[in-house]
C-alpha positions as CSV (number, residue, x, y, z in Angstrom):
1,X,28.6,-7.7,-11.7
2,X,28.0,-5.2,-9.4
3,X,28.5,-5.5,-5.6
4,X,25.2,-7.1,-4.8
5,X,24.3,-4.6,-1.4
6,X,25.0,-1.7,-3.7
7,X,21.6,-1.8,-5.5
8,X,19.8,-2.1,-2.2
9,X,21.6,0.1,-1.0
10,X,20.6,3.1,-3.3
11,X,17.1,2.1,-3.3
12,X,16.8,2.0,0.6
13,X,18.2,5.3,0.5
14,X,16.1,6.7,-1.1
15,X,13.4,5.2,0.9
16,X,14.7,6.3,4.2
17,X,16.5,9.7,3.6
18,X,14.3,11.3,0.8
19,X,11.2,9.5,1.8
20,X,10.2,7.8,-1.1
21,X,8.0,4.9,-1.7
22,X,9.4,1.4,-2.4
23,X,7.9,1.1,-5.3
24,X,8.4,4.1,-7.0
25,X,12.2,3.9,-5.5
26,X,12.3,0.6,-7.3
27,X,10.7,1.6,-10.5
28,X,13.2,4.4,-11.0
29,X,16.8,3.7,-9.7
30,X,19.0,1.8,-12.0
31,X,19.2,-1.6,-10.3
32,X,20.7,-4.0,-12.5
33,X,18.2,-6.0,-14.6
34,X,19.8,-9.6,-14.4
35,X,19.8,-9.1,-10.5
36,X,16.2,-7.4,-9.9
37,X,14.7,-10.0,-8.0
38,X,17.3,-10.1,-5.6
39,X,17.4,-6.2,-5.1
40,X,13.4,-6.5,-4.8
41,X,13.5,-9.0,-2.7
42,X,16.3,-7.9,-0.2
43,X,14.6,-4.2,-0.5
44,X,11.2,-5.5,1.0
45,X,13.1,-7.6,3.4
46,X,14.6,-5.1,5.1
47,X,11.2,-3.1,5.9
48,X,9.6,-6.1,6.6
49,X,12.1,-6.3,9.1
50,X,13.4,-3.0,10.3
51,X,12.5,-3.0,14.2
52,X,14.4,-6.2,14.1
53,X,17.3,-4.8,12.4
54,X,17.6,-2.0,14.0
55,X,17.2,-4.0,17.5
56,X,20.4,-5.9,15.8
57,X,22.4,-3.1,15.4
58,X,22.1,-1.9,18.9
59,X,23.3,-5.0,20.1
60,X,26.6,-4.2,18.4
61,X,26.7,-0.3,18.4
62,X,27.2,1.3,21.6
63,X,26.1,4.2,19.3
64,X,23.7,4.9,16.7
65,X,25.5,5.2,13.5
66,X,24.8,7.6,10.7
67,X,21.6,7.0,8.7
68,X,24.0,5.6,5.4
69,X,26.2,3.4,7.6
70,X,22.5,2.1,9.3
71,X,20.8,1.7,6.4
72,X,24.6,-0.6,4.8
73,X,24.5,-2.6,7.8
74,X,20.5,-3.4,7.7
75,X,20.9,-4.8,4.5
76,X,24.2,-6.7,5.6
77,X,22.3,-8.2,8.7
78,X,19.6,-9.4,6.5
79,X,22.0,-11.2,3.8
80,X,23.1,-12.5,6.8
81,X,20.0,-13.6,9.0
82,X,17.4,-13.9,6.1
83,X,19.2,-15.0,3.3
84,X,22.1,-17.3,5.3
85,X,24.7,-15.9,3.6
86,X,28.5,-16.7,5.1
87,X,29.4,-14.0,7.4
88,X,32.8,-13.7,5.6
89,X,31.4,-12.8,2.3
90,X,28.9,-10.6,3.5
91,X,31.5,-8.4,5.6
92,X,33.9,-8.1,2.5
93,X,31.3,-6.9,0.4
94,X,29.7,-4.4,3.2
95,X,33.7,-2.8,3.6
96,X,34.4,-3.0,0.2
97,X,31.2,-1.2,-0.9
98,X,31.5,1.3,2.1
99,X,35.5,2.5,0.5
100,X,34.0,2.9,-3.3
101,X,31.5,5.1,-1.5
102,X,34.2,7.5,-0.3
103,X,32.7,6.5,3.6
104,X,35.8,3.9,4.4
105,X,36.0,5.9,8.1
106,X,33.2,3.8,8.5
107,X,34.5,0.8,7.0
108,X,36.6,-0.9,10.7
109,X,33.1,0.0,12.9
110,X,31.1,-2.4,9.9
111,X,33.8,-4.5,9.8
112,X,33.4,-5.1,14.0
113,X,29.9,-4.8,14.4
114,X,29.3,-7.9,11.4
115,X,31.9,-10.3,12.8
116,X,30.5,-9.6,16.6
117,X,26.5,-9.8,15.7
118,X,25.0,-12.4,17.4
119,X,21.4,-13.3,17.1
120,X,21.4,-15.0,20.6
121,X,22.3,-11.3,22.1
122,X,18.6,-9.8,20.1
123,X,15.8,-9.5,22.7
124,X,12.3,-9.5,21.9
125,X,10.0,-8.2,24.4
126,X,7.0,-9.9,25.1
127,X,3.4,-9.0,23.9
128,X,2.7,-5.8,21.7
129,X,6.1,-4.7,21.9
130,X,7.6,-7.5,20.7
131,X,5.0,-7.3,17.7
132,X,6.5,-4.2,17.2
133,X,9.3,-5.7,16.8
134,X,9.2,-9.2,14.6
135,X,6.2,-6.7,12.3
136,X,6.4,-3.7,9.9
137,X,3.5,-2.1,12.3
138,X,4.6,0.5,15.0
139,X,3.7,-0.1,18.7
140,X,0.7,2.8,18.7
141,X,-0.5,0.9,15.7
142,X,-0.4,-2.3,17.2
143,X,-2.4,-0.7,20.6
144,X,-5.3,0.6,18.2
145,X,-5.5,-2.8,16.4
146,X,-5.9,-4.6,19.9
147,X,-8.2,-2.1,21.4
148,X,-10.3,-2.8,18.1
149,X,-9.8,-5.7,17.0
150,X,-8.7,-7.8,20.5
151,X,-7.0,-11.2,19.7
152,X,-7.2,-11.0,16.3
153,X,-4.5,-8.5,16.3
154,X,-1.8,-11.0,15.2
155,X,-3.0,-12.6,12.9
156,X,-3.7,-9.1,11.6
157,X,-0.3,-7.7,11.7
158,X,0.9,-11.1,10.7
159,X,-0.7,-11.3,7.5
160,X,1.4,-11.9,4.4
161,X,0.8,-10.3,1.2
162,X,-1.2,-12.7,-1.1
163,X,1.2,-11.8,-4.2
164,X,1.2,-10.1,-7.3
165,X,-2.5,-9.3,-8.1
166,X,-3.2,-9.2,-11.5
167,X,-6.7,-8.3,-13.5
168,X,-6.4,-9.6,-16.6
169,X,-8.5,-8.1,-19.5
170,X,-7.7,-11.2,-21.8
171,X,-5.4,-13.7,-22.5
172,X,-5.4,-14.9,-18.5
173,X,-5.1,-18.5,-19.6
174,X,-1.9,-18.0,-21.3
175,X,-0.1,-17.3,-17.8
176,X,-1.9,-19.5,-15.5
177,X,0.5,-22.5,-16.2
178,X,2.7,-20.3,-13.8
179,X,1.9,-21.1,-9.8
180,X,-1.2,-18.8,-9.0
181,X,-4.1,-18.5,-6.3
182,X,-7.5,-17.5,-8.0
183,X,-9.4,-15.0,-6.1
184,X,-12.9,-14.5,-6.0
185,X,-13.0,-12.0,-8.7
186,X,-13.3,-13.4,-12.2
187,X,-9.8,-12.9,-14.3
188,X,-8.1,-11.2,-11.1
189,X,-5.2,-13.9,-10.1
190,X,-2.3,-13.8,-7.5
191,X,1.4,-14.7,-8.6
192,X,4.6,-15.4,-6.5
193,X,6.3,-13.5,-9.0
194,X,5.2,-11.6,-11.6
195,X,7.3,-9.5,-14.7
196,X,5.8,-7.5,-17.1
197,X,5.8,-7.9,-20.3
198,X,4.9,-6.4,-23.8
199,X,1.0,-7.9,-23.2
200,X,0.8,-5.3,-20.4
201,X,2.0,-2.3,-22.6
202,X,-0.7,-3.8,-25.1
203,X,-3.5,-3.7,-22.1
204,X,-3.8,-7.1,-21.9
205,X,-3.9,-6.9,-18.3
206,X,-2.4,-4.8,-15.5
207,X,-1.7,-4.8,-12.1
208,X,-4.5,-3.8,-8.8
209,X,-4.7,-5.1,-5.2
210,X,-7.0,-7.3,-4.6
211,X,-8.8,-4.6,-2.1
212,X,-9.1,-1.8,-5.6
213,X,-11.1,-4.6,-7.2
214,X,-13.2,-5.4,-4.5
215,X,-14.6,-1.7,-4.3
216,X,-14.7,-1.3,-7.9
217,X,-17.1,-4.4,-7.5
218,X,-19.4,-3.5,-4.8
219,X,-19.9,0.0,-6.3
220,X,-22.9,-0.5,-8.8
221,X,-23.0,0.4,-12.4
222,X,-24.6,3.1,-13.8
223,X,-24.5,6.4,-16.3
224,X,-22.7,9.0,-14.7
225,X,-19.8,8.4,-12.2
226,X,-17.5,10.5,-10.2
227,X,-14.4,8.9,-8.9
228,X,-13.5,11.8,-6.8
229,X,-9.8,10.9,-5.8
230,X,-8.9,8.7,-8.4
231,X,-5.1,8.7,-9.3
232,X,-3.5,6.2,-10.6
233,X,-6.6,5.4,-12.4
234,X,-6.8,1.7,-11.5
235,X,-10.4,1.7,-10.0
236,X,-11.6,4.5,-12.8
237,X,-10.8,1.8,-15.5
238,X,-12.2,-1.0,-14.2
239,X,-15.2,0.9,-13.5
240,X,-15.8,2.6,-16.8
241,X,-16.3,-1.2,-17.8
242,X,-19.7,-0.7,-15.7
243,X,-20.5,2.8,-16.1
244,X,-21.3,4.6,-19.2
245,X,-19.0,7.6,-18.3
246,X,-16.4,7.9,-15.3
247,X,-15.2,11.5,-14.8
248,X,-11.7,11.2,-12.8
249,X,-10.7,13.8,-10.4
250,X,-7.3,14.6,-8.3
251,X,-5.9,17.0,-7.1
252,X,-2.2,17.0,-8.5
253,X,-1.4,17.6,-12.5
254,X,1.2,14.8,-12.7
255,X,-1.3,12.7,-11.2
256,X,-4.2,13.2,-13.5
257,X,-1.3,12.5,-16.4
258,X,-1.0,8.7,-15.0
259,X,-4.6,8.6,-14.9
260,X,-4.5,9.4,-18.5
261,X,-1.7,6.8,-19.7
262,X,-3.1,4.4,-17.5
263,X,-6.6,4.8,-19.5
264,X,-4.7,5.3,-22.7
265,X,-2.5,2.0,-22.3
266,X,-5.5,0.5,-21.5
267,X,-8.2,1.4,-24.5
268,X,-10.7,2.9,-22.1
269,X,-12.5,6.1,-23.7
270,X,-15.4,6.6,-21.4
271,X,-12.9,8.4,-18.8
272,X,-12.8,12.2,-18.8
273,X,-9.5,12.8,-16.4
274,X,-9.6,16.2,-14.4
275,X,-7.7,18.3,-12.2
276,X,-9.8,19.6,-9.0
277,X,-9.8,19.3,-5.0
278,X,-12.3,17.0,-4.2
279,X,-12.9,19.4,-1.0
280,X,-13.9,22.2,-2.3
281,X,-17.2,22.7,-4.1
282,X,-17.7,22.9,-8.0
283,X,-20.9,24.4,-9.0
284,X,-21.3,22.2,-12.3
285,X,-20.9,18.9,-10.4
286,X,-23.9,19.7,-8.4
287,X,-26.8,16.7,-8.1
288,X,-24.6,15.7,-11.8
289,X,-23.7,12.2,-10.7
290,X,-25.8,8.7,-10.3
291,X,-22.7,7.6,-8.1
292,X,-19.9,9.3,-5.9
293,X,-16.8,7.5,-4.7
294,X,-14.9,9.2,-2.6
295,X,-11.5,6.7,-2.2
296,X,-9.8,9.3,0.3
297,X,-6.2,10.0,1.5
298,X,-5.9,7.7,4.6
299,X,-3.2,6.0,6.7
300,X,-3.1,2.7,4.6
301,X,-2.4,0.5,6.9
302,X,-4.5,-2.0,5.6
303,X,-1.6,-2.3,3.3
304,X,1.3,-3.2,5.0
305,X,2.0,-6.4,4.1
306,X,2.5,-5.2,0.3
307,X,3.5,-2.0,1.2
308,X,6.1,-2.3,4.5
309,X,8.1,1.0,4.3
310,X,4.8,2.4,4.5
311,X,4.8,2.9,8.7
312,X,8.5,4.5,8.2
313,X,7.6,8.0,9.9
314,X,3.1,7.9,11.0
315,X,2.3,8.5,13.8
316,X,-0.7,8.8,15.8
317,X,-0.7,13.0,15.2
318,X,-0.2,12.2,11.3
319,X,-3.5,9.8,11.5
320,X,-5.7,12.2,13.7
321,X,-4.3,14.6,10.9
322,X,-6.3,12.9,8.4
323,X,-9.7,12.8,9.6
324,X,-10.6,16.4,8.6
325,X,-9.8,15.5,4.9
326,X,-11.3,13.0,5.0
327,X,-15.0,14.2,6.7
328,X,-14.4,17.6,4.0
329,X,-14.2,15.3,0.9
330,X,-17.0,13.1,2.0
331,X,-19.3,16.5,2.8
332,X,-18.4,17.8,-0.5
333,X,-18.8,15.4,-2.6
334,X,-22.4,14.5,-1.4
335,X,-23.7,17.8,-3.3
336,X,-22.7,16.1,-6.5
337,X,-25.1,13.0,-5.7
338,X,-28.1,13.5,-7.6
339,X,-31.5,12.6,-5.4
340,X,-32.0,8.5,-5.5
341,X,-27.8,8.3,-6.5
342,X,-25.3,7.0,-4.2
343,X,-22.4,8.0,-2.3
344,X,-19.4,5.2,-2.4
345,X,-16.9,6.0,0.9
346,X,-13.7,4.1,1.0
347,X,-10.1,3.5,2.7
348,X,-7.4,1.2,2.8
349,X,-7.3,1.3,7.0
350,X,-8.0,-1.0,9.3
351,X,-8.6,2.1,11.6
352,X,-12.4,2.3,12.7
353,X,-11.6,6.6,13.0
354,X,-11.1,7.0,9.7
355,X,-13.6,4.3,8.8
356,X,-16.9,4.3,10.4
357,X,-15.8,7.2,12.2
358,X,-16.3,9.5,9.6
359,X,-19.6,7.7,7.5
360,X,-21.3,8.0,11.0
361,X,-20.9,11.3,11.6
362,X,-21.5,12.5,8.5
363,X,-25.0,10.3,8.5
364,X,-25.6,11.9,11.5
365,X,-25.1,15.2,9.8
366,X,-27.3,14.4,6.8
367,X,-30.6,13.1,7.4
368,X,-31.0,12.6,3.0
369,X,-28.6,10.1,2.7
370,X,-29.0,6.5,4.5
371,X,-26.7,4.3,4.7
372,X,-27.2,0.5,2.8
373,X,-26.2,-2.9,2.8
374,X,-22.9,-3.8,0.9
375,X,-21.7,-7.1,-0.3
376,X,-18.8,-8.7,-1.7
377,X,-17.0,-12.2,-2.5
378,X,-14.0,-11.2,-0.6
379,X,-14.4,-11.9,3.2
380,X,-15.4,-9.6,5.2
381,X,-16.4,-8.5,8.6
382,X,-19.6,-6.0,9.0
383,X,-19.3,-2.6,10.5
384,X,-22.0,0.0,12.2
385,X,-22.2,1.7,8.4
386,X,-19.9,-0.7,6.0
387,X,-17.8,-3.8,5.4
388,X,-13.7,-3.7,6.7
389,X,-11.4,-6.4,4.6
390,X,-8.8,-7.6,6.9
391,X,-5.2,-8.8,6.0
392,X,-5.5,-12.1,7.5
393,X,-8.3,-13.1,5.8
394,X,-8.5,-11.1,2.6
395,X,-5.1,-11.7,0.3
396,X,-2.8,-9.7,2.7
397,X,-5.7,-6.6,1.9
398,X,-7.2,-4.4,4.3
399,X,-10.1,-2.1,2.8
400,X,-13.1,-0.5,4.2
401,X,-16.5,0.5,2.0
402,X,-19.2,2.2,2.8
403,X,-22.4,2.6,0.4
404,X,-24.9,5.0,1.0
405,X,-27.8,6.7,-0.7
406,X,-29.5,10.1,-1.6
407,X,-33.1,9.9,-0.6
C-alpha cells in the first residue's frame, strides 16, 4: 500500500502548481483504486479548508515554506485535525514521504512544525474575515455577498454540497436502496457517495448539478435550439429530450469532442455539435433559432461548495474581467432569435454584475426583446429580470436564469 498522503499529494499538486481543476486532477492522476475515497475525500478537504490550513502553518513557520513542502504539510494538518489521526503516525508518514521525494532537506522543518502544531495557538478573526477563513470563499467574495445579500451571507457561504447529483434516464429504482435525497426534478437524485459503473457507460444515467437541470427545465421546448456555450454537453442532452434539434456550440475543439461522447454514450441523435465563438456573428444562424441559451463563462461561485479549489487564484479584477464576455455573447446571440423566439441567459454566480447586471443592460439596449416571468421547483429568490438559486437553499447550487423574448 502506498503512503496514504502520497496520492493527495500528487493530486493537490496539480491543483495548486499547474492550476488544474479537482476534478479533472482526480479523474486523471493514478490514485490507487482500493484507496479512492480516501484520496477524494482528503483532496476536497484540504480546499474546503485552505485559509484554515494555511493560518495553521503560520503558527508553526516563522517562514512560508515552499509551495511542495506547503501543500505536504496541508494535507498532514488535515489527517491530523479533520480526520483525528495520531500525531505520531501522521509525522512518520509526512518525513518518510518527503525523503522518497528526493526533498528530505525539508524533512526536520515537517518533522518540528507537526509535533509543535497546536490548534489552541489558530486565531480566527471575527466577522467576514473569519469567514474567510473557516470557508473556501475569499474575503472580497465574502464583502460582495454581504453587500448583496446582507445576513444571509453565512448561511450562503456555509452551504454544503447536497451530494452526488445524478439524472437517471432509467433504471433509478435499482440504486435507490442506497441513502439518497430526492430533488424536485423527476429521476434526478442526490447520493453521499456515488461510483460509476458499467450502467453509466451504457447511458443509463449520468451525472449533472442540480443547478444544470434546473435551467434545462425552465427553458421551454421547442424545434430549433441553440445552446450557445455548451461544453460538456450535460444541458444539450437533456434538452434534446424537449427540443426537436439542439445545435451545440463552443468555442474549443477538444471541447466540442466531449460534447460528442457525452451525446454518443448517451443515444441522443438530435444534437449537431459545432465548433464557433459564440461572440462573434455567423451569418447562417441569423433569426434561425425558436430558443437561445447563452450559459456563459462566469466566476462560478455559485459552486463552491462542490467545487472548493475553485476560488484558488479570482479575484475581483478576474470577475470585472468577465463582464464584457459575457454582455458580447448575450448581444450576439440575440441575432439568432427568430421574432416571437426566446433568449435563455444563465450563470452559475451568485454575483448580481454578472447576473442581472448584464440582462438589464442589454434590455435596456434592445427595446425587441422583454424580459418574462421564469419558474422552477427548485427554490428560488426573484431578481429585477430573473430567478438566482442560492447554496443554502438549493442543494449546495447557486444558478441564475434569465428568460426573455423576441417581440
Amino acid at each position: 500500500m502506498t503512503n496514504p498522503l502520497y496520492d493527495p499529494y500528487q493530486v493537490l499538486s496539480r491543483v495548486y502548481a499547474e492550476g488544474a481543476h479537482l476534478k479533472i486532477a482526480l479523474a486523471e492522476a493514478p490514485v490507487e483504486e482500493a484507496h479512492r475515497a480516501r484520496t477524494v475525500k482528503v483532496c476536497y478537504g484540504v480546499l474546503e479548508h485552505d485559509a484554515y490550513l494555511t493560518r495553521c502553518i503560520a503558527s508553526v513557520a516563522p517562514r512560508n515554506p515552499k509551495q511542495s513542502v506547503r501543500i505536504l504539510l496541508k494535507i498532514a494538518l488535515y489527517f491530523l485535525i479533520y480526520l483525528q489521526k495520531p500525531r505520531y503516525a501522521v509525522t512518520d508518514l509526512a518525513v518518510g514521504l518527503l525523503k522518497k521525494m528526493g526533498k528530505g532537506g525539508a524533512a526536520g522543518f515537517v518533522n518540528a512544525a507537526l509535533r509543535a502544531f497546536d490548534a489552541s495557538r489558530v486565531t480566527i478573526p471575527q466577522g467576514d474575515e473569519g469567514l474567510a477563513v473557516t470557508t473556501p470563499y475569499p474575503l472580497f467574495a465574502i464583502r460582495r455577498l454581504r453587500a448583496q445579500y446582507g445576513a444571509r451571507t453565512e448561511s450562503i457561504v456555509r452551504a454544503k454540497s447536497g451530494g452526488v447529483s445524478v439524472r437517471f434516464v432509467r433504471g433509478a429504482q435499482d440504486y435507490l436502496s442506497r441513502p439518497h435525497t430526492a430533488t424536485p426534478f423527476e429521476d434526478v437524485f442526490l447520493f453521499e457517495h456515488f461510483t460509476r459503473d458499467e450502467r453509466f457507460f451504457a447511458g443509463d444515467y449520468t451525472f449533472q448539478s442540480v443547478g444544470s437541470v434546473a435551467i434545462c427545465h425552465a427553458v421551454e421546448g421547442c424545434e430549433n435550439l441553440l445552446d450557445a456555450c455548451a461544453a460538456p454537453g450535460g444541458k444539450s442532452v437533456l434538452l434534446a429530450e424537449k427540443c426537436a434539434h439542439v445545435t451545440a456550440c463552443d468555442l474549443h475543439a477538444h471541447r466540442v469532442s466531449l460534447i460528442g461522447s457525452y451525446c454518443s454514450r448517451m443515444g441522443t441523435q438530435n444534437v449537431t455539435a459545432m465548433q464557433a465563438d459564440s461572440s462573434v456573428f455567423l451569418s447562417a444562424f441569423e433569426g434561425a433559432f425558436d430558443g437561445v441559451l447563452c450559459d456563459v463563462p462566469c466566476s462560478g461561485f455559485g459552486t463552491v461548495a462542490e467545487n472548493p479549489d475553485l476560488p484558488l487564484g479570482k479575484t475581483e479584477e478576474s470577475i470585472a474581467a468577465l463582464r464584457p464576455v459575457q454582455s458580447a455573447i448575450l448581444e450576439n446571440c440575440s441575432r439568432y432569435v427568430r421574432p416571437g423566439g426566446h433568449l435563455y441567459y444563465s450563470t452559475c454566480s451568485l454575483f448580481a454584475e454578472e447576473n442581472d447586471g448584464v440582462v438589464s443592460a442589454f434590455l435596456s439596449a434592445h427595446p425587441e426583446f422583454e424580459c418574462l416571468a421564469a419558474d422552477s421547483p427548485l427554490d428560488y429568490e426573484k431578481t429585477a429580470c430573473g430567478i438566482q438559486f442560492l447554496p443554502d437553499t438549493a442543494f449546495g447550487a447557486g444558478f441564475y436564469f434569465a428568460k426573455m423574448r423576441r417581440v
